[in-house]
C-alpha positions in Angstrom: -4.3 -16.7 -19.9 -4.6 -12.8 -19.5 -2.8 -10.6 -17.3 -3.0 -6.8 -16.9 -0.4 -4.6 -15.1 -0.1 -0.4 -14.9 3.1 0.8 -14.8 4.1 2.7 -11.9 3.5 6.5 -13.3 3.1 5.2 -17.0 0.5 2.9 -18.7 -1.4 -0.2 -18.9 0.3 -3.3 -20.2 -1.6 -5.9 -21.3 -0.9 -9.6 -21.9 -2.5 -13.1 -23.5 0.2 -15.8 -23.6 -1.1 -19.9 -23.8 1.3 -22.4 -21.8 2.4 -25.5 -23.6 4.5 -28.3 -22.7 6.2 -25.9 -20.1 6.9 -23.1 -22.4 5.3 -19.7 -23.4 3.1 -20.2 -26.5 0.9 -17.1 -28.7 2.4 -14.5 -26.6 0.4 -11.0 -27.5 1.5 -8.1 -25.5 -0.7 -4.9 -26.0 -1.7 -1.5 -23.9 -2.0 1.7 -24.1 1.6 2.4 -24.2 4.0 3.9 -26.7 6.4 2.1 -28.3 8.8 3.4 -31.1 10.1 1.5 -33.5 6.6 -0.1 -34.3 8.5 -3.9 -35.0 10.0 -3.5 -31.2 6.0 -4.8 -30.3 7.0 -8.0 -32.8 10.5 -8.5 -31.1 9.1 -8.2 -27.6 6.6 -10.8 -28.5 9.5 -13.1 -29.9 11.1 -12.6 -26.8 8.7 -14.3 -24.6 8.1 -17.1 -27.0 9.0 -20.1 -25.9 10.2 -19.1 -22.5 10.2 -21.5 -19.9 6.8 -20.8 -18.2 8.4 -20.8 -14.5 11.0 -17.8 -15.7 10.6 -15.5 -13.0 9.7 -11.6 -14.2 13.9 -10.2 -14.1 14.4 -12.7 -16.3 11.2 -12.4 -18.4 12.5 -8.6 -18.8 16.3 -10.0 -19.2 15.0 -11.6 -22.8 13.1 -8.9 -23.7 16.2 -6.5 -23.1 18.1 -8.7 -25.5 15.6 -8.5 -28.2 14.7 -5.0 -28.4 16.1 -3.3 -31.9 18.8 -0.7 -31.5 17.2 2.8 -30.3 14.2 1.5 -29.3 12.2 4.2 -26.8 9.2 3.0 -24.8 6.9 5.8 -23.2 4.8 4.4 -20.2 6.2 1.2 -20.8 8.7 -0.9 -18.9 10.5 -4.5 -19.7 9.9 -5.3 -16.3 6.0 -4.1 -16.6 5.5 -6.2 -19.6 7.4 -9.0 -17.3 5.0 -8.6 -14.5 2.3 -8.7 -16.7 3.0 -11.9 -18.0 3.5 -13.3 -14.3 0.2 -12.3 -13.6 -1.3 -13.9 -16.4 0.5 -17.3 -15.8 -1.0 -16.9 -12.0 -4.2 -16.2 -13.0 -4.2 -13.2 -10.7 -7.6 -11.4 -10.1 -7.5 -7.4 -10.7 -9.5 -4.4 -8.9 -12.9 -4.6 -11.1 -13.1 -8.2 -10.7 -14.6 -7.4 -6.8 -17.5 -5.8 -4.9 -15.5 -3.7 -3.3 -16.7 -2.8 0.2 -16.3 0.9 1.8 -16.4 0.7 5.9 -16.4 4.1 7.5 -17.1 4.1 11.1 -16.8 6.2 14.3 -13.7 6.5 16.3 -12.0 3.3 17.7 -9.4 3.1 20.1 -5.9 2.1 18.9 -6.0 -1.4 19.6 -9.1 -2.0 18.3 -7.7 -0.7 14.7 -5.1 -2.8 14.6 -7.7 -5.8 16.1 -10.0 -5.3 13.1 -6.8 -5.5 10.5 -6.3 -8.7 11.6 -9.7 -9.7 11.4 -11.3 -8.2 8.4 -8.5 -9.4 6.5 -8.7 -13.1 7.6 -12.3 -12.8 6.4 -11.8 -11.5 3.1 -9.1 -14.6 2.7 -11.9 -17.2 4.0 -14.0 -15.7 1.4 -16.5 -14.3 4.0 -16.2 -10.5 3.2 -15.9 -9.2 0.3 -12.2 -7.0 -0.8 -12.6 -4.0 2.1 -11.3 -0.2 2.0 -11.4 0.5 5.5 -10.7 4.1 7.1 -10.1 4.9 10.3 -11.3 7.3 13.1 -9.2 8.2 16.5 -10.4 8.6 19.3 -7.1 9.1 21.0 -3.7 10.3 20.2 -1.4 6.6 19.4 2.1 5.7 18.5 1.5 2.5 16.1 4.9 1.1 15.6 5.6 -1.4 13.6 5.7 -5.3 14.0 9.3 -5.5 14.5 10.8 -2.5 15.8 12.2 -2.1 19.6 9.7 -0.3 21.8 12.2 1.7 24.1 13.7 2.5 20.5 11.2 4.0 19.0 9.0 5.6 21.4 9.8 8.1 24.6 8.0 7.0 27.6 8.1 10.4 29.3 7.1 12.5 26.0 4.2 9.8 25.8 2.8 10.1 29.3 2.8 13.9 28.9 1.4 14.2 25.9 -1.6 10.9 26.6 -0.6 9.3 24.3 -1.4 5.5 23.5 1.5 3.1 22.0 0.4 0.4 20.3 2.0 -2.4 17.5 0.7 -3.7 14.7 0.9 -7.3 12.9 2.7 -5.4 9.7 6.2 -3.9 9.6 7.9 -0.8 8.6 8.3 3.0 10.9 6.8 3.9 14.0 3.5 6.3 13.1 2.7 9.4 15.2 -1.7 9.8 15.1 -3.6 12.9 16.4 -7.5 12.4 16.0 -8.0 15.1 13.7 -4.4 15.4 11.7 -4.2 11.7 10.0 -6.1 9.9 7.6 -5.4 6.2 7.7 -6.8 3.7 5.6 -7.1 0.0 5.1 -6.9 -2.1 2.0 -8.2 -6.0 2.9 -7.4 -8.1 -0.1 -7.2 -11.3 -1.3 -3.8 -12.9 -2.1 -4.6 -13.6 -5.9 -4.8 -9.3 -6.4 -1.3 -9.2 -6.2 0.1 -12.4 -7.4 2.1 -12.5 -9.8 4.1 -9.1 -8.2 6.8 -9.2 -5.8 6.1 -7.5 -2.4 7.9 -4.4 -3.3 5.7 -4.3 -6.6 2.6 -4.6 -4.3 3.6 -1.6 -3.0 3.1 0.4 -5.7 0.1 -1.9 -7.3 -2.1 -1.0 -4.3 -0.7 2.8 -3.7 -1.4 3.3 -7.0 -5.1 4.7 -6.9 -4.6 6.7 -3.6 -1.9 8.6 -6.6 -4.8 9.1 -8.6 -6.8 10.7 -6.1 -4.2 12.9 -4.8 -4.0 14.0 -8.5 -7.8 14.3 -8.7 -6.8 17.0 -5.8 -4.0 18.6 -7.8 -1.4 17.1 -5.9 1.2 15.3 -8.0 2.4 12.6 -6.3 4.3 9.5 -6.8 5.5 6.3 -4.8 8.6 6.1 -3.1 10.3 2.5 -2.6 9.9 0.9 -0.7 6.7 2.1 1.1 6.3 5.9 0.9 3.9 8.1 -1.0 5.8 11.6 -1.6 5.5 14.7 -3.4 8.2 17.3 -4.4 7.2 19.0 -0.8 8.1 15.8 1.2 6.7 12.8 2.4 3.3 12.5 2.5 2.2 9.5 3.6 3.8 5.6 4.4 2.4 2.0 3.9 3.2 -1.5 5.6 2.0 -4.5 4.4 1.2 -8.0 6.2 -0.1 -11.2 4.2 -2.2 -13.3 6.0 -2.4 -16.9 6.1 -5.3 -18.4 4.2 -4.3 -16.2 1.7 -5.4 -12.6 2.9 -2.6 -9.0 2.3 -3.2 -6.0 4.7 -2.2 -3.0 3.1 -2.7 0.0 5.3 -1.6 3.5 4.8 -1.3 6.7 7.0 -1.3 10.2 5.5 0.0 12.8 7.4 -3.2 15.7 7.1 -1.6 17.9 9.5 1.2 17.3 12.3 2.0 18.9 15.9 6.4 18.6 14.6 7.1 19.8 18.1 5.1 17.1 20.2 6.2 14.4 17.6 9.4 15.2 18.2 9.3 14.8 22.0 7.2 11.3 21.9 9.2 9.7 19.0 13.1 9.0 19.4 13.6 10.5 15.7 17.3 11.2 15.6 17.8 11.4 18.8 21.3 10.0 17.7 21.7 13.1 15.9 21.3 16.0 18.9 22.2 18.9 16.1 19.9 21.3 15.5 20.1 20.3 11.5 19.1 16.7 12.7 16.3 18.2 14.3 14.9 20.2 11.3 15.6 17.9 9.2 13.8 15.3 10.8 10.3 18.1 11.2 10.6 18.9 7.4 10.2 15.1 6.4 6.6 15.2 6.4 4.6 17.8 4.6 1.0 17.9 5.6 -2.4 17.6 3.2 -3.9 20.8 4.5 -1.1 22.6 3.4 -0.7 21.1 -0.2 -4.7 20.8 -0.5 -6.4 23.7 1.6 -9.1 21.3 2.2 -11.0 20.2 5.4 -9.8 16.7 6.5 -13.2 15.1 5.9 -13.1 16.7 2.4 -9.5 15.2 1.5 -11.4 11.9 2.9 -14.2 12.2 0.8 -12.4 13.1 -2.2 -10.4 9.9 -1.7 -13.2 7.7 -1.7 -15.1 9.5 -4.5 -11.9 8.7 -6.5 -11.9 5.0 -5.4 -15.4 4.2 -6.4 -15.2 6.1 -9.6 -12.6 3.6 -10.5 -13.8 0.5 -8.8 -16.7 0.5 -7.8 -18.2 0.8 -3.8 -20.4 0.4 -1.9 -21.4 1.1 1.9 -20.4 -1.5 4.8 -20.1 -2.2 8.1 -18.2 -4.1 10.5 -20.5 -7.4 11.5 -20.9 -8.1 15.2 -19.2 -11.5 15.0 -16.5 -9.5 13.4 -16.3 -6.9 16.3 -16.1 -9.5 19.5 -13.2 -11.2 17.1 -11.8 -7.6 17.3 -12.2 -7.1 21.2 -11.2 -10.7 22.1 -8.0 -9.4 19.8 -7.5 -6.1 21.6 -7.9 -8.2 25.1 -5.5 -10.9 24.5 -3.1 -9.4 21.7 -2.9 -5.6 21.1 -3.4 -4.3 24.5 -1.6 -6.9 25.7 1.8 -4.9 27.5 3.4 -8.6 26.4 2.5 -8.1 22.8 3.7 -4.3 22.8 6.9 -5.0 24.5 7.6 -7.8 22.4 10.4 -6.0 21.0 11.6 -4.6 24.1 
């Protein structure tokens, strides 16, 4: 069995391990890594040896903490990496170049219909009807999306909304409340199937999937880096945040919004951001979070956007889509009975 993991910031580990009799046989760990002293590769290897084949991956890196000589270093290399690595390849789990990747990048949609085509794009790539999807999004209005759990009257400020038109909605994943201008975000979809991330936990999801939209930013000369649980951040701020939802069937949403450019004065009055702090620290604080892409880039929004998908195919491969038509009435049906729905929104009162 083979498994392949990058490290978070560092490098590729790479492992073939057999299973026999309910123990870890012919364990071979490799990658592009460095590792000093050279016999720490042979004790990390002895390590894994004849580990129960159902160890989870802390305890996977527990044994290979043990066995590491006195001094050891490791440079782009983790004992939890290897660990995942090895969970991957006992689950068989798929990776990035095994798929067709499909690009889908369409006109505006309302609110509702964004979140209606999550749901349904990535129930299709888990019955095996569409191919793994990178979806980005257009607005065509200005939306609150808050997130699967939170409390509506929490979150959002009726009065600041009306004024400023704009449309609250809430999506199937969880995590923050997300302020969208048409214009001043880039979102994005990731539709996968279940086996791309097996073999992580859902906080090393996180940074599995995040990880290329790092290397695009650095294409950009931004350096960047993930945040646990769910932010993408640079040494300016915040950049951008994910949310995750699996699907059953065996389909993970992974969506992420960027913040391109931001109206910190109208955000303020639509979103209750501590409003429990009234200070005008709280306040600034609270603007400064986020630091914009046309600052840090000085490019056009639809350059930032192109640049990212340049940076995805380079790596994976894609290839222009659409969204079907049996796909789209899904969607409305969706938007009808669920995400316009004032009983789905207010679910959370």
């Amino acid at each position: 069995m083979h498994g392949e993991y990058k490290v978070p910031g560092g490098k590729l580990v790479v492992v073939d391990v057999d299973t026999e009799d309910g123990v870890l046989r012919n364990v071979r760990v490799a990658g592009d890594f460095f590792l000093e002293p050279d016999e720490a590769i042979l004790a990390i290897n002895g390590a894994l040896e004849g580990a129960p084949s159902d160890t989870d991956a802390p305890g996977l890196a527990s044994r290979i903490e043990a066995a590491l000589p006195t001094g050891t270093t490791m440079y782009g290399l983790t004992s939890e990496g290897i660990a995942i690595a090895v969970r991957r390849a006992i689950s068989q789990a798929t990776d990035w170049t095994d798929y067709d990747w499909q690009l889908i990048h369409e006109p505006p949609h309302s609110p509702a219909l964004h979140c209606a085509l999550d749901e349904v794009l990535t129930a299709e790539v888990a019955a095996g009807r569409r191919p793994p999807t990178l979806r980005v999004w257009e607005w065509d209005v200005p939306a609150v999306v808050i997130g699967s759990f939170q409390s509506l009257s929490n979150e959002v400020d009726p009065e600041g909304a009306d004024r400023h038109g704009i449309t609250v909605v809430r999506r199937v994943s969880g995590g923050g409340a997300m302020f969208m201008e048409p214009g001043n975000t880039i979102t994005y979809s990731l539709s996968v199937p279940e086996s791309l991330v097996s073999g992580l936990s859902f906080a090393d999801s996180y940074a599995y999937l995040d990880d290329w939209v790092l290397g695009a930013l650095g294409d950009m000369g931004i350096q960047a880096w993930y945040q646990p649980l769910n932010d993408i951040a640079t040494e300016a701020g915040k950049i951008a945040g994910a949310a995750q939802k699996r699907i059953a069937g065996g389909g993970v949403l992974h969506h992420v919004t960027m913040a391109y450019d931001i109206d910190a004065d109208k955000m303020m009055e639509v979103l209750r951001i501590g409003k429990e702090k009234l200070s005008d620290k709280g306040t600034k604080s609270a603007k400064k979070r986020v630091d914009p892409l046309r600052r840090q880039t000085g490019l056009p929004r639809e350059a930032v956007i192109e640049k990212m998908i340049e940076s995805f195919r380079s790596r994976y491969g894609l290839t222009e889509g659409k969204v079907t038509a049996e796909e789209l009435a899904r969607a409305e049906d969706l938007v009808r009975t669920k995400f316009a729905n004032d009983e789905w929104t207010a679910r959370v009162p």
